[in-house]
C-alpha positions as CSV (number, residue, x, y, z in Angstrom):
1,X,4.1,111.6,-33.4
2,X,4.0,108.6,-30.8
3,X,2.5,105.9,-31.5
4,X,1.4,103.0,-29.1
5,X,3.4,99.7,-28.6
6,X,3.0,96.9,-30.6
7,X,1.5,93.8,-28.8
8,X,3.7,91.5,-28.0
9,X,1.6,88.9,-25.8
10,X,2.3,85.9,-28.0
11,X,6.0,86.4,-28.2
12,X,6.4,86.9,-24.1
13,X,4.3,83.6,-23.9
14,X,6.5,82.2,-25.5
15,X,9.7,83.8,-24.7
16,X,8.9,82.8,-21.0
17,X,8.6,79.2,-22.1
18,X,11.8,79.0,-24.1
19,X,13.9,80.3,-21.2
20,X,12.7,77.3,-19.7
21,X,14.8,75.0,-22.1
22,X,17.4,77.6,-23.6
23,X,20.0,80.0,-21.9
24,X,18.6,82.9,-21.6
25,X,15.4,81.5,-23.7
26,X,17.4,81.6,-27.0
27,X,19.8,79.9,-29.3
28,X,21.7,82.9,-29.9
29,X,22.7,86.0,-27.5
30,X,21.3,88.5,-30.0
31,X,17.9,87.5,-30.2
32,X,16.9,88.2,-26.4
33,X,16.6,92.0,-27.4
34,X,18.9,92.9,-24.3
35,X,20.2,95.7,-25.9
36,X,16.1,97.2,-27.1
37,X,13.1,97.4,-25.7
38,X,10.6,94.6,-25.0
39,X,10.2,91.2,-25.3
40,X,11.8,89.1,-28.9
41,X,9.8,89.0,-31.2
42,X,8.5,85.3,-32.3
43,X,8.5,85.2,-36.2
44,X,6.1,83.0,-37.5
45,X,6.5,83.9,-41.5
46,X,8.7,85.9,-44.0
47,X,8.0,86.7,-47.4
48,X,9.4,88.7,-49.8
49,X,10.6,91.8,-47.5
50,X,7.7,91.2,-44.9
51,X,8.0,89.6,-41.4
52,X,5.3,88.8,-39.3
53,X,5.3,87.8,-35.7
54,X,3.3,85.1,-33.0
55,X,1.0,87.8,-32.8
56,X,0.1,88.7,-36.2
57,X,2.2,92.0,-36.4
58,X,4.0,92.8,-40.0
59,X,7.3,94.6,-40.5
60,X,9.2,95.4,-43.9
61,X,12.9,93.6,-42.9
62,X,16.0,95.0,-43.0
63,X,17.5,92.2,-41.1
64,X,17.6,89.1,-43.9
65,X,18.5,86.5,-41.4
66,X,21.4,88.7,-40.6
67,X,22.3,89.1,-44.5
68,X,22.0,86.3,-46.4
69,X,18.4,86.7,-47.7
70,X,19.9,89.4,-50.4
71,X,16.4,88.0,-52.6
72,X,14.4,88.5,-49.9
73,X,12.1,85.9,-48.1
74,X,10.3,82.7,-49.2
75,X,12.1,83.5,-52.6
76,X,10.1,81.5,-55.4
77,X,12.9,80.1,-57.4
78,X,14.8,79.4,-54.3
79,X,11.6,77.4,-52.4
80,X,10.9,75.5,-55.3
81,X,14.1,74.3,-56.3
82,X,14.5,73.2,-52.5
83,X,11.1,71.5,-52.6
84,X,12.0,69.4,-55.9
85,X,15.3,68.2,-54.5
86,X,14.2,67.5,-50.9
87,X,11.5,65.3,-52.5
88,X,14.6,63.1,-53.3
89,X,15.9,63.2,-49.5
90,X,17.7,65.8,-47.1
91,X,21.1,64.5,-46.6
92,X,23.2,61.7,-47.6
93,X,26.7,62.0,-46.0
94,X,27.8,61.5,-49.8
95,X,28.5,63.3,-52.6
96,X,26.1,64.4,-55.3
97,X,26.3,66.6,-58.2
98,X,24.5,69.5,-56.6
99,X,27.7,70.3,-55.0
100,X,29.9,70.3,-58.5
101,X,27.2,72.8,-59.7
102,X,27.2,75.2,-56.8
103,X,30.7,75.0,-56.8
104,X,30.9,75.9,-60.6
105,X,28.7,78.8,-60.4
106,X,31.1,80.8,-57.7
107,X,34.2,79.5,-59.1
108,X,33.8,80.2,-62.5
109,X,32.5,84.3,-61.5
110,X,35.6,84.2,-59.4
111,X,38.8,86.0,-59.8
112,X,40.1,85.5,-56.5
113,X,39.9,81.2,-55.6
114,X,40.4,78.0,-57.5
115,X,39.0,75.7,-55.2
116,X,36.5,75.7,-52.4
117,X,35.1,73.6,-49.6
118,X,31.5,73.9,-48.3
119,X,30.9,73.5,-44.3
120,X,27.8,74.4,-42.4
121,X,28.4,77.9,-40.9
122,X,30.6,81.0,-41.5
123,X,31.9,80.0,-38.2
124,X,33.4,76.4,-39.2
125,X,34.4,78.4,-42.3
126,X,36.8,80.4,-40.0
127,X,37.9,77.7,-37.8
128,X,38.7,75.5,-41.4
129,X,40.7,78.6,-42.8
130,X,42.5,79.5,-39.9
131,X,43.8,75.5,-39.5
132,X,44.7,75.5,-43.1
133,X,46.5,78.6,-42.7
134,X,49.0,76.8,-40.0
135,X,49.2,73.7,-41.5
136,X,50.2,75.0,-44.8
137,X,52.5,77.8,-43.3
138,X,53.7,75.7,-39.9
139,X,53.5,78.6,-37.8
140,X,50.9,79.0,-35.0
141,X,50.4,82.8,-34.7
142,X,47.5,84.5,-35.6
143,X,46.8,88.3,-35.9
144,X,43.2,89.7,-36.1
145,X,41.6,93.4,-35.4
146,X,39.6,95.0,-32.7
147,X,36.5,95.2,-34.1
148,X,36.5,92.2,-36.8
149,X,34.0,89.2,-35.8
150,X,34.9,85.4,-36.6
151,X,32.1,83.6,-34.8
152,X,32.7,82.0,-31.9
153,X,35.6,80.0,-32.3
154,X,38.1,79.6,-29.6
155,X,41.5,81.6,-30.7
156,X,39.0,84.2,-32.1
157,X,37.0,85.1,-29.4
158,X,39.2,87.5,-28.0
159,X,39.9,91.2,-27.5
160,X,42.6,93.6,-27.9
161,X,44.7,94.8,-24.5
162,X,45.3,98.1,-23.6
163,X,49.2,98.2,-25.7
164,X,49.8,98.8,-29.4
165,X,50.2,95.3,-29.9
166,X,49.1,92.9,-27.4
167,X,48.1,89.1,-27.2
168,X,44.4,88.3,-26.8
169,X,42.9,88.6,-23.6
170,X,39.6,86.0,-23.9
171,X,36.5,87.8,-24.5
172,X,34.3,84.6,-23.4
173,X,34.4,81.8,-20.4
174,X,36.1,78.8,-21.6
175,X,38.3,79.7,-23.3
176,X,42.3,78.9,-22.5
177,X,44.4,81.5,-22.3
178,X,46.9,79.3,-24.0
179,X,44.6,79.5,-27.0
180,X,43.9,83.4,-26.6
181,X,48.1,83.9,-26.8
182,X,48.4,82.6,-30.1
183,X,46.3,85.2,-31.1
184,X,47.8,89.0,-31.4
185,X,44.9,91.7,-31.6
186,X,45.6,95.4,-32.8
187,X,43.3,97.9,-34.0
188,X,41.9,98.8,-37.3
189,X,43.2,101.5,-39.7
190,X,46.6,101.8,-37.4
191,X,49.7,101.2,-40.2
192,X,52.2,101.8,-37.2
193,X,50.6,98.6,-35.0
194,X,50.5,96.4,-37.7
195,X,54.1,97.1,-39.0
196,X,55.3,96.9,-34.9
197,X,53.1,93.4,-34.7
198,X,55.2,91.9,-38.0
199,X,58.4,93.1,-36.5
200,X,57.6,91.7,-32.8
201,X,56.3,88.1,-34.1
202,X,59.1,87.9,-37.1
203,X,58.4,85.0,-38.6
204,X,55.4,83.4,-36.6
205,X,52.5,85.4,-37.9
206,X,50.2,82.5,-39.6
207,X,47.7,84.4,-41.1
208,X,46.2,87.9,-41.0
209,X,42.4,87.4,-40.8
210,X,40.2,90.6,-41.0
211,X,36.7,91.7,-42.6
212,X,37.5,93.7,-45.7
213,X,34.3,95.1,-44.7
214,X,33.7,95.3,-41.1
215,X,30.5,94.4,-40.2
216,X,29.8,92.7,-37.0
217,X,30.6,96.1,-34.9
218,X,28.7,98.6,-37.0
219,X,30.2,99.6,-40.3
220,X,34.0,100.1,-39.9
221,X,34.9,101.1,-43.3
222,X,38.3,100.6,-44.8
223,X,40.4,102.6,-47.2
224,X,41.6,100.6,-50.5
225,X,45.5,102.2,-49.5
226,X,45.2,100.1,-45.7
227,X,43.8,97.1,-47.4
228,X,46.7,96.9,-49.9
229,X,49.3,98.0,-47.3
230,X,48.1,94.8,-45.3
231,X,48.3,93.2,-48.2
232,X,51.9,93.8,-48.9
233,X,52.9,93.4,-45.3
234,X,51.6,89.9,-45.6
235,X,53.7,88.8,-48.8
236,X,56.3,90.2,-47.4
237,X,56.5,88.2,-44.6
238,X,55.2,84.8,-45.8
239,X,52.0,85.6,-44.2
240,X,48.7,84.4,-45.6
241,X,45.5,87.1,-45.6
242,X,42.5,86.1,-44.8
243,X,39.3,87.6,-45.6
244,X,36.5,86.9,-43.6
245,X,33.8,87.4,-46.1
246,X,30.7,85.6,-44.4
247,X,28.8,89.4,-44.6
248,X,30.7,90.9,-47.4
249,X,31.0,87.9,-49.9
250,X,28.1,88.0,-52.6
251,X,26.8,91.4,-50.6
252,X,29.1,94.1,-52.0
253,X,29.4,92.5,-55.4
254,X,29.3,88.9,-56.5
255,X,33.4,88.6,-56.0
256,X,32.5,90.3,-52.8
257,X,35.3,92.6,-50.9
258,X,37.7,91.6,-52.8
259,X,36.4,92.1,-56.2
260,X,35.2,95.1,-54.8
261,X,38.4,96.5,-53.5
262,X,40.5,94.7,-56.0
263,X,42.8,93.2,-53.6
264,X,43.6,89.1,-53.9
265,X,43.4,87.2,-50.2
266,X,45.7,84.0,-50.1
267,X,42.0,82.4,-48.3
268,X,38.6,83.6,-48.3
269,X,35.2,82.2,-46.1
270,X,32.2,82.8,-46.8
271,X,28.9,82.5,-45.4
272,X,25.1,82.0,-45.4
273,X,24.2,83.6,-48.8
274,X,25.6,80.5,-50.6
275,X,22.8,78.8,-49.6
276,X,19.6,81.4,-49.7
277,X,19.8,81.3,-46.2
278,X,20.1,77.9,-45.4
279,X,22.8,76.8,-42.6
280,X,25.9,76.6,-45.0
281,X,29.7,78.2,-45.3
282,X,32.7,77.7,-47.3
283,X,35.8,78.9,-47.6
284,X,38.3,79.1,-50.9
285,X,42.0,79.7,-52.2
286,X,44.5,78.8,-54.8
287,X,44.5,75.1,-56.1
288,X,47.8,74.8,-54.4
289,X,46.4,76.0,-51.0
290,X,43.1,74.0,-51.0
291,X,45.3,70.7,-51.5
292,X,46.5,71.1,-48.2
293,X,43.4,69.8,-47.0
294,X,42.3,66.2,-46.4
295,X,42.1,63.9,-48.3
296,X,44.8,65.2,-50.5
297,X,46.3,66.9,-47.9
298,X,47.6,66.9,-44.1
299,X,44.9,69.5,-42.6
300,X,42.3,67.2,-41.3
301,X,38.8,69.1,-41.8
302,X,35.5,67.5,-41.9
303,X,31.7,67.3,-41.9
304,X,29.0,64.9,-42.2
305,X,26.6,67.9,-43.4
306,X,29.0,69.6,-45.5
307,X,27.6,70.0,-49.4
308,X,23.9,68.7,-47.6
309,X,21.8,68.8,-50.8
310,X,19.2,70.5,-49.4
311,X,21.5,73.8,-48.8
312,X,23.0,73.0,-52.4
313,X,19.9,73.4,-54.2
314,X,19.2,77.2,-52.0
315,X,22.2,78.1,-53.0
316,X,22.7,77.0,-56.8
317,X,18.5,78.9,-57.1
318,X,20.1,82.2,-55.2
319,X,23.6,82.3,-56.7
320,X,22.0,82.1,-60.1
321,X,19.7,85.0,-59.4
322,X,22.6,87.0,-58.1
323,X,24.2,86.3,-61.6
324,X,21.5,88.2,-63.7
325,X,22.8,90.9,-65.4
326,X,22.5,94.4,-63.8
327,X,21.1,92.6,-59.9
328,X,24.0,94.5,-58.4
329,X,24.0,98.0,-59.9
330,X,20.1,98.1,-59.5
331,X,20.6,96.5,-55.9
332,X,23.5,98.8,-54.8
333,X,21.4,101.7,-56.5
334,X,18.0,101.1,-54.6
335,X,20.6,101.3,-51.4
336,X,22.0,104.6,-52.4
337,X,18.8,106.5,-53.0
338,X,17.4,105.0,-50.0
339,X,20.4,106.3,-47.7
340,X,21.0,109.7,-49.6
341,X,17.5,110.6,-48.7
342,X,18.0,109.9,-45.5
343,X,21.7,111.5,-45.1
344,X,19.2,114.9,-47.0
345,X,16.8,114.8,-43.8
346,X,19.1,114.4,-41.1
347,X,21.2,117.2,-42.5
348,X,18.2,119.3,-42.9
349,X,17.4,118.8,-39.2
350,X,21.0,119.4,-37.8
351,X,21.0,115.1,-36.2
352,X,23.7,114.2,-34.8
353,X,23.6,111.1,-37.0
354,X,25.8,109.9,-39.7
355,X,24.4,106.7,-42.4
356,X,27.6,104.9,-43.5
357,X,26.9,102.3,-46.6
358,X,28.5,100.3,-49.2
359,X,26.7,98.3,-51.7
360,X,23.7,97.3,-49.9
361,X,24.7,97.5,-46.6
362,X,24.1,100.4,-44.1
363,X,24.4,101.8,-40.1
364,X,23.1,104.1,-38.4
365,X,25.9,105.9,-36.1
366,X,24.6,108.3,-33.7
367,X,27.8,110.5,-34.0
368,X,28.9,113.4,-35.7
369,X,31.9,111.8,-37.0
370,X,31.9,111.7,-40.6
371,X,34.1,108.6,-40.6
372,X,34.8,105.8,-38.6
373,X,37.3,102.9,-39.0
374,X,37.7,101.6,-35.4
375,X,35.9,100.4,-32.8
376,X,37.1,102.7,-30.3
377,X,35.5,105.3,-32.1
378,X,31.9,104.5,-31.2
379,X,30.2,105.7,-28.3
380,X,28.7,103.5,-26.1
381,X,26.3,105.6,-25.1
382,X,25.4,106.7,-28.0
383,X,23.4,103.1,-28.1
384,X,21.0,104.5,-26.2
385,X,19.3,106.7,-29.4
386,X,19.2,103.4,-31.4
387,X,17.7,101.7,-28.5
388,X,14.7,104.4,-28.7
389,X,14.6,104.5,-32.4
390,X,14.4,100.6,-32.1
391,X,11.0,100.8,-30.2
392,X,10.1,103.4,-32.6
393,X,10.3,101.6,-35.6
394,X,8.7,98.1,-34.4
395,X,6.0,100.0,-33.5
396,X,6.0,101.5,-37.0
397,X,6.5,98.6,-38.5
398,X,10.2,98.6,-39.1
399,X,12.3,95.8,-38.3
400,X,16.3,96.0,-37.9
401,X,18.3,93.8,-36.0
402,X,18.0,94.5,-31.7
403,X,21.3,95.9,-31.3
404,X,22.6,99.3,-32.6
405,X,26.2,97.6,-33.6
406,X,24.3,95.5,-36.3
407,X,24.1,96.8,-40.1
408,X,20.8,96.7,-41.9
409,X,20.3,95.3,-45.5
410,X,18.3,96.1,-48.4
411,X,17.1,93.1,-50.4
412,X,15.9,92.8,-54.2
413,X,12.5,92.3,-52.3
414,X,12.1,95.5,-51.3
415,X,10.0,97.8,-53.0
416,X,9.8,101.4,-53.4
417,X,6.7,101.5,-51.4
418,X,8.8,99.7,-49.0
419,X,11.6,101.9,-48.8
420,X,9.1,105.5,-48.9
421,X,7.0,103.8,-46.2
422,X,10.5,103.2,-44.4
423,X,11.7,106.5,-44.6
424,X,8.9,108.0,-43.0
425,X,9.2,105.9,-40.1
426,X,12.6,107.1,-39.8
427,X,11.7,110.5,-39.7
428,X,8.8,110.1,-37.3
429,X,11.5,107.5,-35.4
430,X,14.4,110.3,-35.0
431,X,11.9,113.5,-34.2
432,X,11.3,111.5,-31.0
433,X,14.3,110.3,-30.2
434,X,15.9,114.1,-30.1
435,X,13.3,115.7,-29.2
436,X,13.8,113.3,-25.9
């Protein structure tokens, strides 16, 4: 059945009046809704798996901030532990022992790093990773995958050419194409290209960076065998792997992708979820890797709101929570009901529309491929049935993320209630968009 729009006066009001002192009336592309219908939305509140707008309207979430809110919203043990240590002041540009304690909590639950360093964002993270890669290797190369996101750093923001193997071509203004050829871009699950890119750059190759779990360009999921051959490839040729876990890390498991997969990267970042949501990154390795960077070592990295004590204390209340016995399996389960259900519907009705999950992430594809591993693979136009969907579901009271190459998240938050009242939607959401 249709149901009317949402009102949306509030948010336009003041949508007009940020493009009057933003780009495009935003502080990131995403949020303008280019690729949905309508105006943003304003959010004036979140709690628990509940959004609600300037103009009063609620939504159950499946955005999280883009994934870090794993507890949900305005999470009590997270707000109060920020509130007792703000109390105390917001940032010192020194250290304090809220960092040791963070830092503690992840290292001693992980296999796979000795030593980290916090930073602000998942994209400083990168940018940290990738320097420490060619400082402690000495080569300058760096190969990365169609598909893969990094944030917005310079060698990164590029995109594959139309060969096997090719060097960047620069994906944004701005950036040097002397910067865009240290970077060689080939496509995901493709053995031969990565075997040809090893044996063209011999020797020069840096550091492979990819996300174990692709999730920046819908949900490009990986076989274990790939994973490990790029593994092996990399020892093999003194090259160090990178995993870009700033989704993955913390979502798919506590050790992330690659407790998940079981597969050791020489470097790992990580993002947002380390600090309940609050702006914060990090990124980890061996002992002997990590003391390659300043002030022990010769890779200069540094930050006057790294460790901030206000993102410390988020992330030591959320990390903890995450650490509770059984948070996962019941997490990952609530997730698996909620998209088998929904994989049971859309068979039923003959969609052309596949779910694709792991852990508590999930995308919607509107294909009829029942896998895909590269970006190639997805139709463009097939973003035009997520576009209507979107509309559907804000109006139902759904929010996702306004683009149909984002993932959705579950969070501990939400509720079976939630998830039924969700599901509905959905089913109401899709009858229009194939009936149209």
């Amino acid at each position: 059945m249709q149901v009317n729009d949402i009102s949306r006066t509030k948010s336009a009001e003041l949508y007009e009046k940020a493009k009057t002192y933003f780009p495009g009336g935003v502080n990131s592309p995403v949020r303008a809704f280019r690729s949905v219908y309508g105006t943003p939305l304003f959010i004036e509140k979140g709690d628990g798996s509940h959004l609600w707008d300037a103009d009063g309207n609620e939504f159950i979430d499946f955005c999280g901030s883009w994934g870090p809110l794993i507890l949900g919203h305005n999470h009590a043990a997270v707000r109060e532990n920020v509130m007792r240590v703000m109390q105390k002041g917001m940032s010192f540009g020194a250290p304090t022992a809220l960092e040791n304690e963070l830092a503690e909590l992840i290292l001693s639950n992980n296999r796979f790093i000795e030593k980290l360093r916090f930073v602000s964002s998942g994209t400083e993270a990168v940018m940290s990773a990738i320097r420490l890669a060619r400082g402690y290797t000495k080569r300058d190369k760096i190969l990365k995958f169609e598909g893969c996101y990094h944030g917005h750093t310079d060698s990164l923001l590029v995109k594959a050419g139309s060969g096997l193997v090719t060097f960047g071509e620069t994906s944004s203004a701005g950036v040097p194409k002397p910067f865009a050829d240290e970077t060689v871009v080939i496509a995901l699950n493709d053995e031969e290209a990565l075997q040809k890119a090893f044996e063209d750059f011999s020797g020069q190759i840096a550091a492979v960076i990819i996300e174990p779990v692709p999730a920046n360009n819908g949900l490009l999921l990986q076989t274990k065998d790939y994973l490990n051959y790029l593994r092996e490839l990399c020892t093999l040729n003194g090259t160090l792997l990178i995993f870009d876990e700033v989704i993955s890390g913390f979502r798919v498991g506590f050790e992330g992708a690659a407790g998940y997969y079981d597969i050791k990267p020489d470097i790992i970042t990580y993002g947002k979820i380390i600090g309940g949501g609050l702006p914060v990154g990090a990124y980890g390795a061996s002992a002997e890797i990590m003391d390659h960077i300043s002030p022990v070592g010769s890779v200069y990295q540094a930050g006057t709101l790294s460790g901030n004590p206000v993102a410390m204390a988020a992330g030591i209340a959320q990390i903890s929570e995450l650490l509770q016995p059984g948070f996962y399996d019941k997490l990952n389960a609530k997730t698996a009901d909620f998209v088998s259900d929904i994989r049971s519907h859309v068979a039923e009705k003959g969609y052309e529309l596949e779910v694709f999950t792991i852990g508590s992430i999930f995308w919607f594809a509107f294909t009829n491929q029942v896998s895909i591993t590269r970006a190639d693979q997805i139709d463009p136009e097939s973003m035009l049935k997520f576009k209507a969907m979107h509309r559907e579901l804000i109006n139902r009271g759904i929010y996702f993320g306004p683009s149909g190459y984002e993932v959705g998240f579950i969070s501990a938050a939400h509720t079976q209630e939630d998830l039924e009242r969700t599901k509905t939607a959905i089913f109401d959401s899709l009858e229009i968009v194939f009936s149209n």
